[in-house]
C-alpha positions as CSV (number, residue, x, y, z in Angstrom):
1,X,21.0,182.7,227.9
2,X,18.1,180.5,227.3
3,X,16.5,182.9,224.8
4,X,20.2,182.5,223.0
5,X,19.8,178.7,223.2
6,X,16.0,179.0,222.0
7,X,16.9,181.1,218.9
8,X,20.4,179.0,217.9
9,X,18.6,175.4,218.1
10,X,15.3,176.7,215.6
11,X,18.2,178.1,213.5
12,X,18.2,175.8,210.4
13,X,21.3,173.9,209.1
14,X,20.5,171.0,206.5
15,X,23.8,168.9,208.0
16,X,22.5,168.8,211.0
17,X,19.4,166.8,212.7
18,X,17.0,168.6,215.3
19,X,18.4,166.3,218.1
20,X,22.6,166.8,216.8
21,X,22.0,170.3,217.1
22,X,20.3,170.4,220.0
23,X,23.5,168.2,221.8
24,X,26.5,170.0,219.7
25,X,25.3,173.3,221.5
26,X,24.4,172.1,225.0
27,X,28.4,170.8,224.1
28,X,30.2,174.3,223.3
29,X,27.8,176.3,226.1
30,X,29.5,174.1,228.3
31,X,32.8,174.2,227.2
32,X,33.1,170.3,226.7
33,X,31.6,169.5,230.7
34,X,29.2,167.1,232.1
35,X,26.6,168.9,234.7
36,X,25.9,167.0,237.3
37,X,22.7,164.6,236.3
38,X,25.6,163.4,233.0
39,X,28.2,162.8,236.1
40,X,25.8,161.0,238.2
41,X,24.7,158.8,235.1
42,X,28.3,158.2,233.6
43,X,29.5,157.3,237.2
44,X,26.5,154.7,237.3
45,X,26.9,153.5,234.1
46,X,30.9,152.7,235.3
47,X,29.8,150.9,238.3
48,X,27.6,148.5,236.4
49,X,30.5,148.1,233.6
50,X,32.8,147.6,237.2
51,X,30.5,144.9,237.9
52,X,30.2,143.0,234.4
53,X,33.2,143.4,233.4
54,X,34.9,142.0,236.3
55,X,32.8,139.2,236.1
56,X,34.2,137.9,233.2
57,X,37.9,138.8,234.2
58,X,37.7,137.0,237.4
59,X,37.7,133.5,235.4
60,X,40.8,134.3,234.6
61,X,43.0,134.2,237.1
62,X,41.0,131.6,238.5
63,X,42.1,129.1,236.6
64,X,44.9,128.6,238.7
65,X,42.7,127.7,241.6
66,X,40.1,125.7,239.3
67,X,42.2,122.3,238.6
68,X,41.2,121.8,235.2
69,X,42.6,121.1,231.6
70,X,44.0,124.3,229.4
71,X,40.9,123.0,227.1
72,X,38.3,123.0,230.5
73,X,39.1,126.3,231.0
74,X,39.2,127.9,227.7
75,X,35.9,126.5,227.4
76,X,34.6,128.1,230.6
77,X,36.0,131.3,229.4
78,X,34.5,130.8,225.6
79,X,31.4,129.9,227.3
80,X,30.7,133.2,228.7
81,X,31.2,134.8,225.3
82,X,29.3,132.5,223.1
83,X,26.6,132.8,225.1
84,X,26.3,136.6,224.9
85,X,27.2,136.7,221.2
86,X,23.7,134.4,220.8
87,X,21.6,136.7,223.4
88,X,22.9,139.9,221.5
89,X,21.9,139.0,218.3
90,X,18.6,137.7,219.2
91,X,17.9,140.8,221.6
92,X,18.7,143.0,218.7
93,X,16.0,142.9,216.7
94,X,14.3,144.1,219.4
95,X,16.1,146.5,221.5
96,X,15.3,149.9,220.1
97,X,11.2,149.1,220.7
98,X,12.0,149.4,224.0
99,X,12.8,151.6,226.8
100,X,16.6,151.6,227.3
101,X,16.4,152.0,231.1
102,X,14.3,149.0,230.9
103,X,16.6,146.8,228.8
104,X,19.4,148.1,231.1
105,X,17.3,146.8,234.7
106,X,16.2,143.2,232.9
107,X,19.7,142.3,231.9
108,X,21.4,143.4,234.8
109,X,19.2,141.7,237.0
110,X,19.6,138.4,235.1
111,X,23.5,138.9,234.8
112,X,23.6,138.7,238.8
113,X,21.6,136.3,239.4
114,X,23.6,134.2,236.8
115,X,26.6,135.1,238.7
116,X,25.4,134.3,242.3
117,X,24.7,130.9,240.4
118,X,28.3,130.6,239.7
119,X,29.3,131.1,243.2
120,X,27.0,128.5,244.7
121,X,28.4,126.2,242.2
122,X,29.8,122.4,243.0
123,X,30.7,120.9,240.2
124,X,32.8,122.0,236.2
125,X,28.6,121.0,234.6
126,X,26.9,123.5,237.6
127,X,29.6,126.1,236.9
128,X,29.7,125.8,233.0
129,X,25.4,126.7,233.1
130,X,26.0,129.5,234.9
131,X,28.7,131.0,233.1
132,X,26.2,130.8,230.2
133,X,23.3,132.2,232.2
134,X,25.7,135.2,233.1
135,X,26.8,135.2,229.3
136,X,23.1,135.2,227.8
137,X,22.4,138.3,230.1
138,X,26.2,140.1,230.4
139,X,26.2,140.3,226.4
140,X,23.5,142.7,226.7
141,X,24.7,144.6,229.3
142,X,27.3,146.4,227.6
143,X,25.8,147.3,224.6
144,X,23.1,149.1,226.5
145,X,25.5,151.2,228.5
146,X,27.0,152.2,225.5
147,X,24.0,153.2,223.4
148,X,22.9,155.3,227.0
149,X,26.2,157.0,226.5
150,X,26.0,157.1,222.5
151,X,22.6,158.8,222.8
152,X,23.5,161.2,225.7
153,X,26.8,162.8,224.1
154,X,27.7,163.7,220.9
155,X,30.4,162.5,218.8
156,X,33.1,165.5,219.5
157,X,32.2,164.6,223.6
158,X,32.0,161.2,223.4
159,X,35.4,160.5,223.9
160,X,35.3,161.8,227.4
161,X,32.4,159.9,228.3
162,X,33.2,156.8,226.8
163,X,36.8,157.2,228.9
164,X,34.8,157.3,231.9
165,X,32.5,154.8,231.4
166,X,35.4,152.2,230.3
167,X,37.2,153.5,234.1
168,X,34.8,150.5,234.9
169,X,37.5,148.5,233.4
170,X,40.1,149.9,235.1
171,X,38.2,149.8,238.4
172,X,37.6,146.2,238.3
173,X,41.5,145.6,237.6
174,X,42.5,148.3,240.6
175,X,40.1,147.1,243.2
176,X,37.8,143.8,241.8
177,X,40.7,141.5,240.9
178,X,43.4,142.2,243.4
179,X,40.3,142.0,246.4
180,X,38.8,139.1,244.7
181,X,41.8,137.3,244.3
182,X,42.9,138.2,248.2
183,X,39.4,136.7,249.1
184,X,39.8,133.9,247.5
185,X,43.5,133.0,249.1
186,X,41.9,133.9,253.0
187,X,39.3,131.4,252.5
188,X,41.1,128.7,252.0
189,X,41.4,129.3,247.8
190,X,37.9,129.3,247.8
191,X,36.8,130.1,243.9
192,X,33.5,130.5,244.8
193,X,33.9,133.8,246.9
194,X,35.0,136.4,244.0
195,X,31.4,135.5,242.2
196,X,29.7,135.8,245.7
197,X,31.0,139.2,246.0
198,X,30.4,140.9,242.7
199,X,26.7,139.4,242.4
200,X,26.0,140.7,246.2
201,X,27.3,144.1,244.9
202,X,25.2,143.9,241.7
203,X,22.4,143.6,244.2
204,X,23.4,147.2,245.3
205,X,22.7,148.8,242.0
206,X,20.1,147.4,240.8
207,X,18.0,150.0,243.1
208,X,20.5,152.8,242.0
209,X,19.2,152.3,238.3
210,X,15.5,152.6,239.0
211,X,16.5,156.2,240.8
212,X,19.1,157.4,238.4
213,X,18.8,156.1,234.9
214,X,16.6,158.3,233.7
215,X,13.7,156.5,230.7
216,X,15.0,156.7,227.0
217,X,12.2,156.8,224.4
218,X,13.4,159.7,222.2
219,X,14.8,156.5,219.8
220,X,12.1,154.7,219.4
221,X,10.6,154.9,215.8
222,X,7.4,154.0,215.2
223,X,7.6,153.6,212.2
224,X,10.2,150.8,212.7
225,X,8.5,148.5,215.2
226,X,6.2,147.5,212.3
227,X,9.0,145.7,210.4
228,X,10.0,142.8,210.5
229,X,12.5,142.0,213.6
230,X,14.9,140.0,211.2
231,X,15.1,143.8,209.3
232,X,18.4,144.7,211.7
233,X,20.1,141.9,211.0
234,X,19.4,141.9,207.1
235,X,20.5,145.9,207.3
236,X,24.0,145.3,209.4
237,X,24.5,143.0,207.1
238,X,23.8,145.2,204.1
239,X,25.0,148.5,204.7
240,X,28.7,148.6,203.9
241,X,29.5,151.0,206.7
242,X,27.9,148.7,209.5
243,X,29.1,145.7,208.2
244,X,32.6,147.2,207.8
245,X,32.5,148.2,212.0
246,X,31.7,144.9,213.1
247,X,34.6,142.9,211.4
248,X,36.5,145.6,212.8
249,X,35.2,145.0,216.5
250,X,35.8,141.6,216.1
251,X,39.4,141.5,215.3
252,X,40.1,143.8,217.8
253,X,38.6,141.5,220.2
254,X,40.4,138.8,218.9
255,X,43.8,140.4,219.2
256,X,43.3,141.1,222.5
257,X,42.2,138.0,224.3
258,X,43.9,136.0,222.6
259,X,46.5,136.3,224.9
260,X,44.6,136.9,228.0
261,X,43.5,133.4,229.5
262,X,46.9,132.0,230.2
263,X,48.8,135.1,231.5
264,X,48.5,133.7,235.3
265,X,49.7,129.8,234.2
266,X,52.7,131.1,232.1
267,X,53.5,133.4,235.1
268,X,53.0,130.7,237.6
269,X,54.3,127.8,236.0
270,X,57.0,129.6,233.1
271,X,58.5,132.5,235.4
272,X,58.0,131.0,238.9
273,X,55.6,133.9,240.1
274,X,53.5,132.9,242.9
275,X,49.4,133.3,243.4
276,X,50.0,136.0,246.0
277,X,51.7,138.4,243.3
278,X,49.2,137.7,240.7
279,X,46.6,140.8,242.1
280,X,49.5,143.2,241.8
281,X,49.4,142.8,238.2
282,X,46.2,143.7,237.8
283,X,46.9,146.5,240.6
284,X,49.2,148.0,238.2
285,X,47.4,147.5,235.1
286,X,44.5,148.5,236.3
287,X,46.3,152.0,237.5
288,X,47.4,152.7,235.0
289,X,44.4,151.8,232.6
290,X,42.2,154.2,235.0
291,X,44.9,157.4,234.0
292,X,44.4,156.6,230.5
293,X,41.1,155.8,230.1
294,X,40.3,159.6,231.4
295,X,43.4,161.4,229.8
296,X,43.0,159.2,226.3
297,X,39.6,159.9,226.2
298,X,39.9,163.7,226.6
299,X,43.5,163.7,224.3
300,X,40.9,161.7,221.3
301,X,38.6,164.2,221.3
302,X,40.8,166.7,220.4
303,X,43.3,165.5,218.0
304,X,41.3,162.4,216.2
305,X,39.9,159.3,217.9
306,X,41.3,157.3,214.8
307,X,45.0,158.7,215.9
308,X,44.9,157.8,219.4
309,X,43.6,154.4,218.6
310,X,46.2,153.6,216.0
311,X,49.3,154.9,217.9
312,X,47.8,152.3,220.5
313,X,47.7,149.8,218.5
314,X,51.0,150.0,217.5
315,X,52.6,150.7,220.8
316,X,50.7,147.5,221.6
317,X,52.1,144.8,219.2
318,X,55.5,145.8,221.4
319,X,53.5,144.9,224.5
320,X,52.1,141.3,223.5
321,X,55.6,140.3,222.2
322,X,57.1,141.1,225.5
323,X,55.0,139.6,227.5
324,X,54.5,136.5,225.7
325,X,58.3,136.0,225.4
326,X,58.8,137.2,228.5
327,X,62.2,136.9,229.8
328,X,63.6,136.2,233.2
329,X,63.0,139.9,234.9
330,X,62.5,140.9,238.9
331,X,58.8,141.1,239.2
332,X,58.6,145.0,239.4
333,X,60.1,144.9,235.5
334,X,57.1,142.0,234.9
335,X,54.4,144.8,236.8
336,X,55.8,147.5,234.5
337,X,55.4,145.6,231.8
338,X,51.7,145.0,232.3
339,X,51.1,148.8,233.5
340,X,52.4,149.9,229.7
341,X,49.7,147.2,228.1
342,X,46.9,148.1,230.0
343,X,47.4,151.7,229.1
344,X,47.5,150.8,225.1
345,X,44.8,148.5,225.7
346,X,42.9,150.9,227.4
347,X,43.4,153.4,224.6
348,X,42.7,151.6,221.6
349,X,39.3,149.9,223.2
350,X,38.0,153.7,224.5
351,X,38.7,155.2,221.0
352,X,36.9,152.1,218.7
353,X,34.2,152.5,220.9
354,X,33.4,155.7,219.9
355,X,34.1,155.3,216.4
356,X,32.1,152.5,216.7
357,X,29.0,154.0,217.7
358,X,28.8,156.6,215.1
359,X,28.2,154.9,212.3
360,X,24.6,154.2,213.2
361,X,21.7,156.9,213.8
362,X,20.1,156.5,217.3
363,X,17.2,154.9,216.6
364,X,19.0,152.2,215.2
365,X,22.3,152.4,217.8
366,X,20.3,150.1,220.7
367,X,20.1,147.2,218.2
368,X,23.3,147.9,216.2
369,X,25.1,148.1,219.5
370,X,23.5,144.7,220.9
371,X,24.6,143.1,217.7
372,X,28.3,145.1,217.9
373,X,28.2,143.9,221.2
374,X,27.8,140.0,220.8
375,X,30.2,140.1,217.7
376,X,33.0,141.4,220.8
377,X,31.9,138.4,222.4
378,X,32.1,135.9,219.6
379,X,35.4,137.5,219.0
380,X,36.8,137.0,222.6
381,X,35.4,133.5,222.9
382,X,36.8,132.5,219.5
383,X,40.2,133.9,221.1
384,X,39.8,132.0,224.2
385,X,39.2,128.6,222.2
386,X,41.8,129.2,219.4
387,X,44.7,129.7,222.7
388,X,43.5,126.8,224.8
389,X,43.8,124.7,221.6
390,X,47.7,126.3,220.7
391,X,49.0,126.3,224.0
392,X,49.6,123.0,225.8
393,X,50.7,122.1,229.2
394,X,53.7,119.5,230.3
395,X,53.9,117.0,232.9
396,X,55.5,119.8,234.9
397,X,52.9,122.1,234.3
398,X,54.2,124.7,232.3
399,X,52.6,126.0,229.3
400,X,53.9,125.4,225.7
401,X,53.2,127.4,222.4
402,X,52.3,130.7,224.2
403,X,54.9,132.4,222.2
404,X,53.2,131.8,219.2
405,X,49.6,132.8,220.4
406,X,51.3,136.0,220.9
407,X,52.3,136.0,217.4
408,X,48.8,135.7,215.9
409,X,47.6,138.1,218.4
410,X,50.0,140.7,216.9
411,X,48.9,140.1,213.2
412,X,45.2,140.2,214.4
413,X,46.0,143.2,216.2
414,X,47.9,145.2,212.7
415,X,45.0,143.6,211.1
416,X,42.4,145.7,213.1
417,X,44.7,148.8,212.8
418,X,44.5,149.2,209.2
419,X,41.1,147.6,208.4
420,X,39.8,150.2,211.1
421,X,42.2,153.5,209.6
422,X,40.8,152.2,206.1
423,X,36.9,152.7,207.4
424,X,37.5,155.3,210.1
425,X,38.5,158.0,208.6
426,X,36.1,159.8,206.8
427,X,33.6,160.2,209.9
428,X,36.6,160.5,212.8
429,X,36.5,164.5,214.0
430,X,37.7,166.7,216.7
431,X,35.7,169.1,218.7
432,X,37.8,171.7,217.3
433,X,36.7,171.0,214.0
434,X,32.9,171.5,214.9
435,X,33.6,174.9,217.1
436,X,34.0,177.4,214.2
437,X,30.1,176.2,212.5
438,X,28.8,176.7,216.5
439,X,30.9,180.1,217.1
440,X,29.4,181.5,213.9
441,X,25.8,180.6,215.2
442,X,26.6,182.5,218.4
443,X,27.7,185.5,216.2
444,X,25.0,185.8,214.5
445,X,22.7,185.3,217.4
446,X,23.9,188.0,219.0
């Protein structure tokens, strides 16, 4: 076997890069599997996204407990995401000089600090800083778990690993906000504990990267660390296909936070659901989201990535008119409801991802990423301050004008469909489509 694997990566294809070949084969030998060093790293790589992501879901069904203005609150959320947009920007014209296990270690271990910060908070000014100290270093988080999966899996596998890593997401729905919330009720609607909690469990794997994460220099191009650092910016912004992805990512974004912040008020304070039934939602949700962020992710990588996401997309416009004009349901309808939206959600963010991070070559993927990354944010915090300006709140504390925040959230949302089918879909493939090139290296191997 390994004189087989010898002979069929020296055997030249011009379509095909030394390291692309090297991956697409180590992909058919085992028939589309992670061994176990890619399981321990994936599974990693979820629990930090566990972590940071639930860090910025946490705000918000806290701002039932927060007694603050729609406008205080948006602005707490926006915070978060403005403040990682700047950091990824900056950070990417300098990302791929540098170690990627490194990068990964300094910006984790800023986000938790940033987020102990917010749960030894006092005051709105305390707790504003140190959402934007866990913004400046979250930002950077993401994008260097996904250039770590990006650089470890080829594009006909990456569907799968993607899938797992986003589980985070459905992890910190399942178990983070439901436990969080439930802490935060037994002491005394406490806010603070939920931030306690997930920076003393970022303390936990902070150790498990130095053992695990193994060091990524393959990507680093000499070459490049003698330009300029304002040279990624000027090529995002120049090469059509790069530029294209980003306004992509950020409508996507935008479509789907926009309705996020002021799901717990409109269920409180519209349809009479109380704090204790809020964690089932994201119980539910999050469920669900786990199922389909493993079975979409497999299902993409067979028939199209660029389907899968668009089919979610669509099913998804359904989704945010429901629940926006919710009507008056039983509360197992209302968890229903949010199981189905997770699940498109869940789909349509796995799938862009890995469309995403294709249309970059990996020495360049750390800073496109970083960049790809804060344009998310930019998008989500735009999101959270164009709700908390529509919606409004009456002297009985409902909230007004959600309906129509749901409206511009579903023309975002068929906006992003067909801008991202329009650029999409001359790179999307299936790992069918690359077995017959591999089986007919294996033929004439042997």
């Amino acid at each position: 076997m390994s004189g087989l694997f010898f002979y069929l990566y020296h055997l030249p294809n011009p379509h095909r890069t030394k390291e692309q070949g090297k991956y697409k084969l180590i992909s058919l030998l085992l028939s589309n599997r992670m061994n176990k060093q890619e399981r321990i790293i994936v599974a990693l790589l979820a629990a930090l996204n566990f972590t940071h992501i639930l860090d910025f879901m946490i705000m918000m069904p806290l701002g039932n407990y927060l007694l603050v203005s729609p406008w205080q609150f948006s602005l707490l959320v926006a915070s978060y995401s403005i403040s990682a947009f700047l950091s990824g920007l900056i950070i990417a014209m300098f990302i791929d000089r540098f170690d990627r296990k490194r990068s990964l270690l300094l910006a984790y271990t800023g986000f938790v600090l940033g987020t102990l910060a917010c749960g030894f908070a006092q005051g709105y000014g305390f707790l504003l800083a140190s959402r934007i100290v866990a913004g400046l270093f979250g930002g950077i988080i993401g994008a260097q778990v996904l250039s770590i999966v990006a650089d470890m899996f080829v594009y006909e596998r990456r569907g799968r690993a993607m899938g797992a890593v986003m589980a985070g997401f459905a992890g910190a729905s399942i178990l983070g906000v439901p436990i969080s919330l439930y802490l935060t009720n037994i002491f005394q609607k406490d806010w603070h504990v939920p931030f306690l909690l997930i920076g003393s469990l970022g303390i936990l794997f902070i150790p498990l990267i130095i053992r695990f994460i193994p060091t990524m220099k393959d990507h680093i191009n000499p070459i490049k660390t003698n330009e300029s650092p304002f040279q990624v910016l000027v090529t995002v912004c120049t090469v059509p296909e790069q530029r294209a992805a980003l306004i992509f990512s950020c409508l996507l974004m935008m479509g789907h936070f926009l309705i996020i912040p002021f799901i717990n008020p409109f269920l409180e304070f519209n349809k009479g659901f109380s704090k204790d039934l809020t964690p089932m939602i994201y119980l539910a949700g999050g469920m669900a989201s786990l199922v389909a962020a493993i079975y979409l992710g497999r299902v993409a990588d067979k028939v199209g990535k660029l389907t899968v996401f668009s089919i979610s997309v669509f099913l998804s416009l359904f989704m945010v008119l429901i629940i926006t004009r919710m009507p008056d349901v039983p509360f197992m309808i209302v968890l229903l409801f949010f199981a189905i939206w997770f699940i498109v959600a869940t789909g349509r963010i796995v799938t862009a991802q890995a469309m995403i991070s294709e249309v970059v070559k990996p020495e360049q993927r750390g800073s496109f990423m970083s960049i790809n990354g804060s344009v998310q944010q930019l998008g989500s915090g735009l999101a959270a301050l164009v709700a908390g300006y529509i919606v409004t709140e009456d002297k009985s504390g409902k909230i007004r004008n959600y309906e129509w925040v749901g409206y511009l959230s579903i023309l975002v949302l068929l906006l992003s469909m067909l801008y991202g089918r329009l650029i999409f879909r001359k790179i999307d493939v299936t790992s069918e489509s690359t077995m017959p090139e591999e089986s007919e290296l294996i033929k004439e191997a042997t």
